[in-house]
VEXDREN-2710 file (C-alpha; in Angstrom, 1 decimal):
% VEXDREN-2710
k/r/px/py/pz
1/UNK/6.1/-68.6/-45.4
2/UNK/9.6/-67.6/-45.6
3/UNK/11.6/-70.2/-48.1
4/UNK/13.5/-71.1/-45.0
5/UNK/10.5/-72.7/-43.7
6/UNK/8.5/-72.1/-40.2
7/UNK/10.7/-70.9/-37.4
8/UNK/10.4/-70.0/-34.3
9/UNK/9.9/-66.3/-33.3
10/UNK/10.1/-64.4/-30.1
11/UNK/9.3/-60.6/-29.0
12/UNK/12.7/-59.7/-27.8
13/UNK/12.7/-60.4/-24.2
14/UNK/16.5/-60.8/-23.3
15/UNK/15.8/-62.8/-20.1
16/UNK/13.3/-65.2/-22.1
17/UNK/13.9/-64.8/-25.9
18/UNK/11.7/-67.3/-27.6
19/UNK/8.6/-66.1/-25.3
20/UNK/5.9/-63.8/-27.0
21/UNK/4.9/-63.2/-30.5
22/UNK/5.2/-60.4/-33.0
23/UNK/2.4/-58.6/-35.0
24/UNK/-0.7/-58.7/-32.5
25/UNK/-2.1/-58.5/-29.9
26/UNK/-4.6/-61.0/-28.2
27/UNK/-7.8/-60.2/-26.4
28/UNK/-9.5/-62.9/-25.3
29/UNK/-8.8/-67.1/-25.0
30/UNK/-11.5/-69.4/-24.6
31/UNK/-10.2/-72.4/-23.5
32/UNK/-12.1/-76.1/-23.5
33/UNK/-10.7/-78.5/-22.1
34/UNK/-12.0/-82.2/-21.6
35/UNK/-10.5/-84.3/-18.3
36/UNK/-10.3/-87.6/-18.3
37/UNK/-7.9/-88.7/-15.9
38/UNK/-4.5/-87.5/-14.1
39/UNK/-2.5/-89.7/-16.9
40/UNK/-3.9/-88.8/-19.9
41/UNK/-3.6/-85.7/-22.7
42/UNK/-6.4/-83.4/-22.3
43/UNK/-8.8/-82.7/-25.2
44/UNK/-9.1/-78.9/-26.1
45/UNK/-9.9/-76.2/-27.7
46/UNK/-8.4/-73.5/-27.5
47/UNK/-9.8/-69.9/-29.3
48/UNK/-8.1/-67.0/-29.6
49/UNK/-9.1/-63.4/-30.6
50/UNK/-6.7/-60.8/-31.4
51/UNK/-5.9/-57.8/-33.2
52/UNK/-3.2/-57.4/-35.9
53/UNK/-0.6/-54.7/-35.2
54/UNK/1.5/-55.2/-38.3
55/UNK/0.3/-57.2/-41.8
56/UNK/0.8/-61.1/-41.3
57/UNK/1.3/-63.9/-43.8
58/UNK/2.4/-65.8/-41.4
59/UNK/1.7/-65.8/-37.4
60/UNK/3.4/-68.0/-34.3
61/UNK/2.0/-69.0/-31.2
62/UNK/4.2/-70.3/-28.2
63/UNK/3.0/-74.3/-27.8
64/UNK/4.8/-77.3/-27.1
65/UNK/3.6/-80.6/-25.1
66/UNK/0.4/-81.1/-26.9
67/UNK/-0.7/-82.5/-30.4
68/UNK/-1.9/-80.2/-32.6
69/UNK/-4.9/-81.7/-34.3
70/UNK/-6.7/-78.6/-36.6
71/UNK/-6.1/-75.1/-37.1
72/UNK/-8.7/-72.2/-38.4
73/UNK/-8.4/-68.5/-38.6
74/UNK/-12.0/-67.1/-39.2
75/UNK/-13.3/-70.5/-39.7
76/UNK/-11.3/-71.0/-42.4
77/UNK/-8.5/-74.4/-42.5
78/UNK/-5.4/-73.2/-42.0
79/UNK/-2.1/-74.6/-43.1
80/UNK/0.4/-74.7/-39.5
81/UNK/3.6/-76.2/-39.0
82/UNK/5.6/-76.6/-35.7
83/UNK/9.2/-74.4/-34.7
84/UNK/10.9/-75.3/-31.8
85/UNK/8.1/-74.6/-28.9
86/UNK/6.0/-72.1/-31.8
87/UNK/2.8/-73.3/-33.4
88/UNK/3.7/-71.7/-36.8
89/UNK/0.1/-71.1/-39.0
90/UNK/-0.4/-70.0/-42.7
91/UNK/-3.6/-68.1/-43.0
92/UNK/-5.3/-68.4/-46.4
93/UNK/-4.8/-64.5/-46.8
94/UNK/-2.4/-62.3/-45.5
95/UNK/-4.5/-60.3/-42.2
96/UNK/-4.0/-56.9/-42.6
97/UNK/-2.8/-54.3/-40.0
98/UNK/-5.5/-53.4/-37.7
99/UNK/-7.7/-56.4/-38.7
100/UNK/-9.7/-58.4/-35.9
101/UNK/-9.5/-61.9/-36.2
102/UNK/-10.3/-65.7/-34.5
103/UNK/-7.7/-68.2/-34.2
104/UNK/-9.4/-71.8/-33.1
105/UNK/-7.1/-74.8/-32.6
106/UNK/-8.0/-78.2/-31.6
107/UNK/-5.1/-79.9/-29.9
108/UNK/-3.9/-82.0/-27.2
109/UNK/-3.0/-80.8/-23.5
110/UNK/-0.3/-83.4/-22.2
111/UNK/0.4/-83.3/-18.2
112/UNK/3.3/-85.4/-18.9
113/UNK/5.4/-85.9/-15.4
114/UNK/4.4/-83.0/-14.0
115/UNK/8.6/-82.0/-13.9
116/UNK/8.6/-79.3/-16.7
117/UNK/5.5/-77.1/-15.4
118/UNK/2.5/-76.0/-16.3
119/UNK/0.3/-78.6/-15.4
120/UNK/1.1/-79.9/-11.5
121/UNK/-0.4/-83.1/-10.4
122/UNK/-2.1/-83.5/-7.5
123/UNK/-2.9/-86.3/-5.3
124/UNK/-6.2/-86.3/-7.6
125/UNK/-6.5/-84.9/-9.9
126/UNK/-4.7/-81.5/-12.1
127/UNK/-3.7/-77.9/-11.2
128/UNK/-2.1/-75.2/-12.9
129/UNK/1.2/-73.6/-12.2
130/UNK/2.5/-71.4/-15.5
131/UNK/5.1/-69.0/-14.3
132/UNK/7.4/-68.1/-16.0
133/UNK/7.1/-69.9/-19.1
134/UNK/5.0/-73.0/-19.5
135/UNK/1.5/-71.7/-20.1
136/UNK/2.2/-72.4/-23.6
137/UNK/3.0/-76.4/-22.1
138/UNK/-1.2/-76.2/-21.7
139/UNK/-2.5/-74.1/-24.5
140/UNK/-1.4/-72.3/-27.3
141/UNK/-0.8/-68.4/-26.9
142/UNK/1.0/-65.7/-26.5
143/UNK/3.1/-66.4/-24.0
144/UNK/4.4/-63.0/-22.2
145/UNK/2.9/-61.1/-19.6
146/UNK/2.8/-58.0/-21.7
147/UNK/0.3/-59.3/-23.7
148/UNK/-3.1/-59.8/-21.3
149/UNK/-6.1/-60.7/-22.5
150/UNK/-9.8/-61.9/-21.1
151/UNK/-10.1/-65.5/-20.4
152/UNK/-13.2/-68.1/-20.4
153/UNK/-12.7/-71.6/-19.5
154/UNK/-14.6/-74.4/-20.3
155/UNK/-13.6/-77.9/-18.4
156/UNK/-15.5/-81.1/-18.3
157/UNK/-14.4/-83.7/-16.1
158/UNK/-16.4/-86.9/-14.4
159/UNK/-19.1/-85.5/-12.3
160/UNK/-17.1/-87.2/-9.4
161/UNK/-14.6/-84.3/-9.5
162/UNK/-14.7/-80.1/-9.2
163/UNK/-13.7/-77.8/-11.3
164/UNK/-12.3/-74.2/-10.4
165/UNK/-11.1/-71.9/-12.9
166/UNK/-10.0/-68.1/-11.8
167/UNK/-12.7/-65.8/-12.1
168/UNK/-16.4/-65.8/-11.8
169/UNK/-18.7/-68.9/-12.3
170/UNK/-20.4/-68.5/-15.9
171/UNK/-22.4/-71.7/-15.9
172/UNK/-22.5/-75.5/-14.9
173/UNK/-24.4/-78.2/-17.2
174/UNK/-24.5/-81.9/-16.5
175/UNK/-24.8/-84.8/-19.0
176/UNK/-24.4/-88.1/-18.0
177/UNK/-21.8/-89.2/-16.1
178/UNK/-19.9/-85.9/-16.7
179/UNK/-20.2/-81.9/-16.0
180/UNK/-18.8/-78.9/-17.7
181/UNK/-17.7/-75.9/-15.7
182/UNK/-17.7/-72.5/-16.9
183/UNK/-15.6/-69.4/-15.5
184/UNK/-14.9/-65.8/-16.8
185/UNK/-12.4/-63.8/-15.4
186/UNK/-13.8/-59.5/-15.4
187/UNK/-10.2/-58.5/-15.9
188/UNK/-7.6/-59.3/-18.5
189/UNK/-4.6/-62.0/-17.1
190/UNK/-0.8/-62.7/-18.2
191/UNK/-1.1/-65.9/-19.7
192/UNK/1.6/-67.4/-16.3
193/UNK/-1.1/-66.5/-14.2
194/UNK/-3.9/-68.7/-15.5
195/UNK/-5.5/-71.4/-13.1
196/UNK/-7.7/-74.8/-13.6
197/UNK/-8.3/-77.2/-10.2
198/UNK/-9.6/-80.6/-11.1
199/UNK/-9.9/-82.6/-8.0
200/UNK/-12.0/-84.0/-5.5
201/UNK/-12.1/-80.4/-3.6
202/UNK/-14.5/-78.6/-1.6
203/UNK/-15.3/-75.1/-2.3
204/UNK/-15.8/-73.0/0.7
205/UNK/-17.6/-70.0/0.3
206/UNK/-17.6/-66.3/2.4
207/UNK/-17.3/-62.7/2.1
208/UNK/-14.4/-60.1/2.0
209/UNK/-14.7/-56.4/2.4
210/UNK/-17.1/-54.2/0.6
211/UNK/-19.4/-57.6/-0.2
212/UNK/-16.4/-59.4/-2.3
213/UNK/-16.8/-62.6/-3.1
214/UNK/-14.0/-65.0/-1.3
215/UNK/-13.4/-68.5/-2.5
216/UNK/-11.5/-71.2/-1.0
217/UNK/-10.8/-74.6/-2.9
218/UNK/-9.3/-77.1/-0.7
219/UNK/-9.0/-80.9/-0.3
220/UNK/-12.1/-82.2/0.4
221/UNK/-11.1/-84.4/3.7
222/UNK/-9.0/-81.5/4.7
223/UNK/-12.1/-78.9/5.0
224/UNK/-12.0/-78.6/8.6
225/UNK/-7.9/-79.0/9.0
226/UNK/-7.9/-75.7/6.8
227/UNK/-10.5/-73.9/8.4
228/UNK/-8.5/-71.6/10.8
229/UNK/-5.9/-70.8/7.8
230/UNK/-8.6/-69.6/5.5
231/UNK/-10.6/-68.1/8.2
232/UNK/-7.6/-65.4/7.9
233/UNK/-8.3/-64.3/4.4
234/UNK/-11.2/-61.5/4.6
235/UNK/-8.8/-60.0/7.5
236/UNK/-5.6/-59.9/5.0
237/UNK/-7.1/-58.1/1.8
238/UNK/-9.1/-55.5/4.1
239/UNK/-5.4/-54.9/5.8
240/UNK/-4.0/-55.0/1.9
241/UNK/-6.3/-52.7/1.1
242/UNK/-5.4/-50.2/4.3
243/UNK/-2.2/-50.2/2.6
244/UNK/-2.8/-49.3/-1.4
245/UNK/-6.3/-48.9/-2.0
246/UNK/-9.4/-51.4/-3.2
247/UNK/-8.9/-55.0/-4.1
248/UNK/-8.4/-54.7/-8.1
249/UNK/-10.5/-58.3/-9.0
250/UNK/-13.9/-59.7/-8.7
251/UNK/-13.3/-62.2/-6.1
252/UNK/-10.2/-64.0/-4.3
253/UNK/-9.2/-67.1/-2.7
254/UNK/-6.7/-69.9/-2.0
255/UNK/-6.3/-72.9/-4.1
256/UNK/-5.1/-75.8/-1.6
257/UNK/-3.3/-78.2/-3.9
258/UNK/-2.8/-81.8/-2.5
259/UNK/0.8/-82.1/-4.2
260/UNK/4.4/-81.3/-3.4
261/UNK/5.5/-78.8/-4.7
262/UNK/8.2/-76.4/-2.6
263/UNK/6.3/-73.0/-4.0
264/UNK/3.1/-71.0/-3.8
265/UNK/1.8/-68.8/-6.5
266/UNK/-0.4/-66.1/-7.2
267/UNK/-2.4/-67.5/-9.9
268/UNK/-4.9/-64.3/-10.2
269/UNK/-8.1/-64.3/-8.5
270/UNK/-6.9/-68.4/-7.1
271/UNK/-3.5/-68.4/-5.5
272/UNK/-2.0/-71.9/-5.9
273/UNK/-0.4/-73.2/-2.0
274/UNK/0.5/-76.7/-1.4
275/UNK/-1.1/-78.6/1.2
276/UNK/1.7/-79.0/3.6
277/UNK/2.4/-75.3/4.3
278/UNK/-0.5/-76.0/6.6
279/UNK/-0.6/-79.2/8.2
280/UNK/2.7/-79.1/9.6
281/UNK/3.7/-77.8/12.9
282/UNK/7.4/-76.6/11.1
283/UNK/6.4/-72.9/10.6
284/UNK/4.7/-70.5/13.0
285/UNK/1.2/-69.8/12.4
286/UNK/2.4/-66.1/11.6
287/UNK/5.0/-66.9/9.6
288/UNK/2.0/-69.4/7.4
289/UNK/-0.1/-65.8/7.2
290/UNK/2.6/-64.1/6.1
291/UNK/3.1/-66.0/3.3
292/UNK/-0.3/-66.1/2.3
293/UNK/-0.3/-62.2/2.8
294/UNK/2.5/-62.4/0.2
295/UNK/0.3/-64.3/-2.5
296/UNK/-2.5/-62.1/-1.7
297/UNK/-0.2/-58.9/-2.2
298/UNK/0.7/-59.8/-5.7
299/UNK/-3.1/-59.5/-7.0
300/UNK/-1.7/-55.9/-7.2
301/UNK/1.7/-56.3/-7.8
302/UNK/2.5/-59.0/-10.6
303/UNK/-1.3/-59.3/-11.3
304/UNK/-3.2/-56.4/-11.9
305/UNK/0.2/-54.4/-12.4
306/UNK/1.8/-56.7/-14.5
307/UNK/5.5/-56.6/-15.8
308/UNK/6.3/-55.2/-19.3
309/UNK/9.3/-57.4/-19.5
310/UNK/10.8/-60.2/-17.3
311/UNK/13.5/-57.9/-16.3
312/UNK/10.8/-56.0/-14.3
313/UNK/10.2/-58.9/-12.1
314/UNK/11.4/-56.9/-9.3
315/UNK/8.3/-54.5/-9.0
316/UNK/6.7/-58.3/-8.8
317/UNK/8.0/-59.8/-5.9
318/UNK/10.0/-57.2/-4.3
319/UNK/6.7/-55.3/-3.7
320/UNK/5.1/-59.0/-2.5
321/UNK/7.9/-59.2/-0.1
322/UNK/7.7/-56.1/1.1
323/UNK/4.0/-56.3/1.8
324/UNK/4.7/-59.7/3.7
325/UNK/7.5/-58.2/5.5
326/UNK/5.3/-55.5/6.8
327/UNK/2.5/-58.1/8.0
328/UNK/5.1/-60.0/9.5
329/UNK/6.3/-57.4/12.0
330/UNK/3.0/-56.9/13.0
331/UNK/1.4/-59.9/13.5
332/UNK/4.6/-61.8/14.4
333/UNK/6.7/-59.1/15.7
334/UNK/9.4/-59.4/13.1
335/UNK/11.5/-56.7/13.1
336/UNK/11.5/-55.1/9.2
337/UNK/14.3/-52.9/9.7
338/UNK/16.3/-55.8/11.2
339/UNK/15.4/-57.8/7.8
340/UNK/16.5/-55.0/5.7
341/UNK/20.1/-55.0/7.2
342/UNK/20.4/-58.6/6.6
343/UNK/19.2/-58.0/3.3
344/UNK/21.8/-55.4/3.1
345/UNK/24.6/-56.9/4.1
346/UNK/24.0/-59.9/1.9
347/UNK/22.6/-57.9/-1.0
348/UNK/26.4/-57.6/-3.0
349/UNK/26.8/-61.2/-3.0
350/UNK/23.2/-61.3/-4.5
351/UNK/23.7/-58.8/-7.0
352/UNK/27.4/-60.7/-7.8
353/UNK/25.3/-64.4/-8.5
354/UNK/22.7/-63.1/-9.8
355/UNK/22.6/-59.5/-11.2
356/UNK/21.4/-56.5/-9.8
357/UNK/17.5/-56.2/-9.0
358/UNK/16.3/-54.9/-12.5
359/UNK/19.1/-56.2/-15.0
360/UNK/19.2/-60.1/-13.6
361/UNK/20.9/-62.5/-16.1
362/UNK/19.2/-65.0/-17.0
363/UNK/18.8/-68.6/-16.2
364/UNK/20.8/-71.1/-17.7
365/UNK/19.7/-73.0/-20.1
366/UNK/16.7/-75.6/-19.5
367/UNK/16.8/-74.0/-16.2
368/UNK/14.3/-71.2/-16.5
369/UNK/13.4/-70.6/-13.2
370/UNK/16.6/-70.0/-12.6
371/UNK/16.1/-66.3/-12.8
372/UNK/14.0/-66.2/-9.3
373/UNK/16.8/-65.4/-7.3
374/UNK/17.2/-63.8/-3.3
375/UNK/17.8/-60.4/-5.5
376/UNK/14.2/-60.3/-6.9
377/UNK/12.8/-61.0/-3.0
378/UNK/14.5/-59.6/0.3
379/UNK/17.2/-58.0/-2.2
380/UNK/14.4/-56.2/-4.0
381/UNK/12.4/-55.1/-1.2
382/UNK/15.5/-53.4/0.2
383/UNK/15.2/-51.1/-3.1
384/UNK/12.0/-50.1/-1.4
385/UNK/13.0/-49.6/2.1
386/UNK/15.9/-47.3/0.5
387/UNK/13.3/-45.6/-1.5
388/UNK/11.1/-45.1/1.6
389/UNK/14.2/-43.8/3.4
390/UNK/14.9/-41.5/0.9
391/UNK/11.6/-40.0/0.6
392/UNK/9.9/-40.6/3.3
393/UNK/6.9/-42.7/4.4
394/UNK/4.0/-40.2/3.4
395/UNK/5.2/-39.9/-0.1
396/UNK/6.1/-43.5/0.0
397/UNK/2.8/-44.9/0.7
398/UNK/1.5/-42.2/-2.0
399/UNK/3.4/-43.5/-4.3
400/UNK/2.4/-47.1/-3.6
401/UNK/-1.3/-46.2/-4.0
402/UNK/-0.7/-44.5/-7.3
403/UNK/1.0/-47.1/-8.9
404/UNK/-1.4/-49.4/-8.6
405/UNK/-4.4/-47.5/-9.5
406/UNK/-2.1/-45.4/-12.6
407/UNK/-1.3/-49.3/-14.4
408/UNK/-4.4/-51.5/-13.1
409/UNK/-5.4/-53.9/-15.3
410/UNK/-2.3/-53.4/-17.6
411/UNK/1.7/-53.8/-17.8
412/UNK/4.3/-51.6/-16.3
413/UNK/8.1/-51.3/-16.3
414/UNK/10.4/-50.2/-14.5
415/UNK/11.1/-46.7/-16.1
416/UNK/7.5/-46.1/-15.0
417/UNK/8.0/-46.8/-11.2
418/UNK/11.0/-44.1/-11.5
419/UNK/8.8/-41.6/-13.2
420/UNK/5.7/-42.1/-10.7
421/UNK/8.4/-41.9/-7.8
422/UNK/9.6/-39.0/-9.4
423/UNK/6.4/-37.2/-9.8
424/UNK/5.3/-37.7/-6.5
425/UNK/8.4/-36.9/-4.5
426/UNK/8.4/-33.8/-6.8
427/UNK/11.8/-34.5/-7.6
428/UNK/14.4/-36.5/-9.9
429/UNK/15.3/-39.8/-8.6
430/UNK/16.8/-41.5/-11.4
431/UNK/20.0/-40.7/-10.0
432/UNK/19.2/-42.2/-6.7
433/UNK/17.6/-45.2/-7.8
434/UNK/19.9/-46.5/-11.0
435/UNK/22.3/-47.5/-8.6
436/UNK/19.8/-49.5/-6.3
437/UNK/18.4/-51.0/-9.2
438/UNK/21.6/-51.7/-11.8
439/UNK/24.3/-51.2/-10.1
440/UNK/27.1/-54.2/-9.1
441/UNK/27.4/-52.9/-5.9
442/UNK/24.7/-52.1/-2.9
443/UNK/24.7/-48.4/-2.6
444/UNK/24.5/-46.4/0.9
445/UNK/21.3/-47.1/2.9
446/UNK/20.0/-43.6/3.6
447/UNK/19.9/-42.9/7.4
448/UNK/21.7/-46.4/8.6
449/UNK/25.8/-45.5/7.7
450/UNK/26.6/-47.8/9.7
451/UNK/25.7/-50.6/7.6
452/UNK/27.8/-52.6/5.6
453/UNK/27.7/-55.4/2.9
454/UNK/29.2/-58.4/4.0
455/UNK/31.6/-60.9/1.2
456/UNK/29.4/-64.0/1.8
457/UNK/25.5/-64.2/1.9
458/UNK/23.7/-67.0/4.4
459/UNK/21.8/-68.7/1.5
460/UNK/23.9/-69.8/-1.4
461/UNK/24.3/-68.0/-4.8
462/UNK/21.0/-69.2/-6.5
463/UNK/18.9/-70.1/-3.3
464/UNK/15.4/-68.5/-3.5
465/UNK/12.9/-67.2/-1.0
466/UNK/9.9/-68.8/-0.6
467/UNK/11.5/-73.0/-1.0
468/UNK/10.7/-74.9/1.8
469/UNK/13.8/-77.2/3.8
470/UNK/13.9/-80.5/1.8
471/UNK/11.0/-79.7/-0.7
472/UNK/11.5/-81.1/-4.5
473/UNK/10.1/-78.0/-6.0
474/UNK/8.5/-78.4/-10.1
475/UNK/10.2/-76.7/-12.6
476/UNK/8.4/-74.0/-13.6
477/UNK/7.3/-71.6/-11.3
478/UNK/8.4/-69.6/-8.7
479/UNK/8.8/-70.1/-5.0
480/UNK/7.8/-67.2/-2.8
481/UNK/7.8/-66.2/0.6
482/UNK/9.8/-65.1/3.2
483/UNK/13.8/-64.8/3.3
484/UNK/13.8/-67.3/6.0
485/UNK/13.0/-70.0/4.1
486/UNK/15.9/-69.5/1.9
487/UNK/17.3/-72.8/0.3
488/UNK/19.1/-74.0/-2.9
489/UNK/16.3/-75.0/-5.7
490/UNK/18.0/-77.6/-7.6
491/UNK/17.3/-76.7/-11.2
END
């Protein structure tokens, strides 16, 4: 340890500094957890096995909101110190480059209020919501998206309750007046996209296309309300997968959380919705799908293809958008070219609050969701439209396909999507798309001249798609969903 003592450490992200560690890489967590109640610290475990990419005397891991009890690497007590929101540990011997080793800590995983994300609390019981930056607020890790990794989860709770994790089941033993749950996710996961339901929750059970396995975890007395809602699921991935290829997980579903929240989130393989998106009569029933059909878009787009830095948030939700948008003109007759120009003319004032779609400063400080902004939504999809416009649909919908199946199951930036456009409109397109995607000001739309920016923007500088009219939305994740549900989040 360096004389100056621990300190915190970060991997250079410029949008979230003190995110990510240095000097390895992780490749699986398996993660206990025991449940008590709503109002009480969890007891974990949390193990973690990675690779060193650089010789380390000393390594961090992002955690904060949790008491840290023991520490071992390769079962070995280990000296550890805390840095800011970084679990700082002292091996007994410096690990070597290349070396494989096991990181077990025994902690505490505090809910608290609920306000500074992670853990959301529900009407009963506990649910998950990590993005951007508060996975490390439930377990230790290594808290970036670039670094993905195989999960396991092991939960006990009072037999009373259900547990869902993402992934498959791996197991369920009872003993006593309490039962652990087991799940395993097939595919590694960005730490912001992990998911744990603890409720009293029914879990509904059917079939998607090509035999996949679709999952629904609702409220237990709502079963029936949600029926016709998650009756729409098996319909949405086969038209997803119309669009860019086979679903890239083992099986799918929708979390229905019994909390207020003013987001949804696609948690993979378990996308988190609040309850009253659905038992309202305040949206259309389309308008609902569409933001489901949004959720469900980013299990390739945020999930599967997952961003190399936060900067590339755009590929994220500008590609979920764009998806929704799509299903939205169809199924509720929606006009996508008449969103685009709105986009358009609104898309300066965007890029003046917020930054253009691919550079976007970032949030101020304590206000980390700050950063999901119009510009990574309806002002990133319109990079697409103008990319579609340019090249045309055929190679468009070529390059869509390719992109997910060239990056599944890893990370991607946006240099890539130039290249991959590049390659498959057989021609150079940095000098088309720069603009669109760090410039200050909107560039020409191709084919619509007539279009023009306007000074002011309907929503406010800072208003986000996806926030519902009046909803107190928690501070650590991102809304998403449609541009017409545009509203200021007040963080």
């Amino acid at each position: 340890m360096s004389p100056a003592g621990p300190r915190p450490l970060g991997i250079g992200d410029p949008l979230y500094p003190r995110l990510g560690n240095p000097g390895y890489d992780v490749t699986a967590y398996d993660i206990a957890l025991d449940y008590r109640r709503a109002d009480r610290p969890l007891d974990a475990v949390t193990t973690i096995d990675a690779r060193a990419t650089a010789g380390l005397r000393t390594l961090n891991l992002d955690f904060t909101q949790g008491t840290v009890r023991s520490v071992r690497v390769d079962g070995a007590p280990t000296a550890f110190a805390t840095a800011g929101e970084d679990l700082v540990i002292t091996p007994r011997t410096r690990i070597e480059r290349g070396a494989d080793f096991r990181i077990t800590v025994r902690h505490t995983s505090d809910p608290g209020d609920g306000a500074s994300g992670g853990w959301v609390r529900t009407r009963d019981g506990l649910a998950m919501a990590n993005q951007a930056d508060a996975a490390h607020r439930v377990f230790p890790c290594n808290d970036h998206p670039s670094d993905k990794a195989r999960f396991t989860f092991r939960v006990t709770a009072p037999k009373n309750l259900t547990v869902v994790a993402g992934g498959l089941p791996a197991g369920r033993v009872r003993e006593g007046a309490r039962t652990t749950w087991s799940y395993r996710l097939a595919h590694p996961m960005a730490t912001e996209l992990a998911q744990v339901s603890i409720g009293r929750s029914a879990v509904l059970h059917r079939t998607g296309p090509h035999g996949l396995p679709v999952r629904d975890v609702v409220p237990a007395a709502d079963r029936k309300k949600l029926a016709k809602w998650l009756a729409r699921t098996p319909g949405q991935l086969s038209w997803m997968e119309k669009k860019v290829g086979p679903y890239p997980f083992e099986d799918y579903g929708v979390l229905i959380s019994h909390a207020t929240t003013g987001f949804e989130l696609e948690t993979q393989t378990l996308s988190l919705f609040e309850r009253g998106l659905f038992t309202g009569d305040e949206f259309p029933r389309w308008y609902v799908e569409s933001i489901m059909l949004h959720e469900l878009a980013h299990q390739w787009f945020g999930d599967s293809v997952s961003p190399r830095r936060w900067s590339d948030l755009w590929l994220n939700e500008g590609h979920a958008t764009w998806y929704e948008a799509l299903y939205a003109e169809q199924y509720g007759k929606e006009s996508l070219e008449r969103r685009m120009r709105l986009a358009y003319e609104q898309s300066d004032a965007w890029r003046a609050a917020g930054g253009p779609p691919a550079a976007p400063r970032p949030a101020e400080p304590g206000k980390q969701i700050g950063l999901f902004r119009p510009i990574v939504y309806d002002g990133s999809a319109l990079v697409l439209y103008a990319l579609r416009e340019r090249i045309g649909r055929a190679d468009f919908e070529r390059l869509e396909r390719q992109w997910v199946v060239r990056h599944r199951d890893g990370v991607a930036s946006t240099a890539d999507f130039v290249r991959l456009a590049s390659e498959v409109a057989g021609k150079d397109l940095n000098g088309f798309l720069r603009p669109w995607l760090y410039g200050k000001k909107t560039p020409k739309m191709p084919g619509h001249p007539d279009w023009r920016p306007t000074p002011k923007p309907d929503a406010k500088p800072g208003a986000k798609p996806g926030a519902k009219p009046g909803a107190k939305p928690a501070a650590s994740s991102a809304p998403h969903g449609s541009a017409a549900r545009h509203t200021v989040k007040p963080e």
